[in-house]
N, C-alpha and C positions, 0 to 999 in steps of 0.2 A: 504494500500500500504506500501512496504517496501523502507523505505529512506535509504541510505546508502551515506555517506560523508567519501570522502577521503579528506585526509587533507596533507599537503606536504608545505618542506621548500621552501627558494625561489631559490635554487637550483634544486629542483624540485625532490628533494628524498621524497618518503612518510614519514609521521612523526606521523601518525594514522591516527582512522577510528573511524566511531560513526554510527553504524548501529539501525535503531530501525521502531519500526511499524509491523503490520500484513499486510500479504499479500492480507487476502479475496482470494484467491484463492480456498480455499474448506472448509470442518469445520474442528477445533479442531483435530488433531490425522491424520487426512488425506490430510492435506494441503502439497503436495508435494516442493511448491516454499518456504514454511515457512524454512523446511526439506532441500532445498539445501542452502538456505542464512546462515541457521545457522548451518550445516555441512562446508560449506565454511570458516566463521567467527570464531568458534570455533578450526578449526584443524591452523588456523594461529594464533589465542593466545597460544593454546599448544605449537607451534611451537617458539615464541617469549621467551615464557618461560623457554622450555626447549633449549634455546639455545643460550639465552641473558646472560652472568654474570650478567647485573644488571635488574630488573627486572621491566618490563612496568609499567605504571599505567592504569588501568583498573577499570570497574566497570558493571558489571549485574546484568539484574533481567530481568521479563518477556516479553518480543516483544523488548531488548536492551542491545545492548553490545558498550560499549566504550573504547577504547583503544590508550596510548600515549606512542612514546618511551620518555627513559629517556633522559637526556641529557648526555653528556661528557663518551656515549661509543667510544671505541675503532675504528678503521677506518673498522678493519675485521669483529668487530661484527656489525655497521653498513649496511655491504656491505651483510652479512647474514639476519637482521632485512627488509634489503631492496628486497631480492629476496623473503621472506615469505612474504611481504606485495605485492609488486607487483602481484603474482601466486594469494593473498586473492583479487588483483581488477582484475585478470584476470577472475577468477570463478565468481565474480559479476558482471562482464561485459558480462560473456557467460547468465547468467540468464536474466538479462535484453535484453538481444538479443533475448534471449526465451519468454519469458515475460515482454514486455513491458508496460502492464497493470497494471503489479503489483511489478514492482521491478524501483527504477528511483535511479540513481546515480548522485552526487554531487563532482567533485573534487575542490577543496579549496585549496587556495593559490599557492605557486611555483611561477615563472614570471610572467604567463599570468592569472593566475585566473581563469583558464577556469571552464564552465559547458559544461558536457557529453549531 
């Protein structure tokens, strides 16, 4: 299964993600859910990247990706860091609504602490 944890200040803006795990939905090469979590995940650090001045802290390797912003950005590069992270728990909330066998999401922290 695919864990994915959104993590969020206590204002309730995202402030990263720590995706990681295999789906088991097919093998190797053919697993379609592996395929959208990590086309999800990856086109939002692209996106952080190439649109952050200062740049995330991150870290991948195989069935994981983590990702934090930095501190002491600007309010408009926040407000930008915050629509690409939102759009990355929208696509992972449409997969887990697809798949809820193999995709489960966590959101952390913000006010209420809630779990999805």
């Amino acid at each position: 299964m695919v864990i994915a944890k959104i993590y969020r200040s206590y204002d309730g803006r995202i402030t990263g993600f720590d995706i990681s795990g295999h789906s088991g939905y097919d093998q190797w090469g053919r697993d379609i859910v592996c395929a959208g979590v990590s086309a999800v995940a990856q086109t939002a650090l692209i996106g952080l990247l190439r649109h952050l001045p200062i740049q995330p802290d991150y870290n991948q390797d195989d069935a994981y990706l983590r990702c934090e912003l930095p501190s002491g950005l600007e309010e408009s590069d926040r407000e930008k860091a915050e629509i690409i992270l939102s759009t990355l728990e929208a696509g992972l909330m449409a997969l887990e609504a697809s798949y809820p066998e193999y995709v489960k999401i966590f959101k952390q922290g913000g006010a209420d602490d809630v779990q999805n």
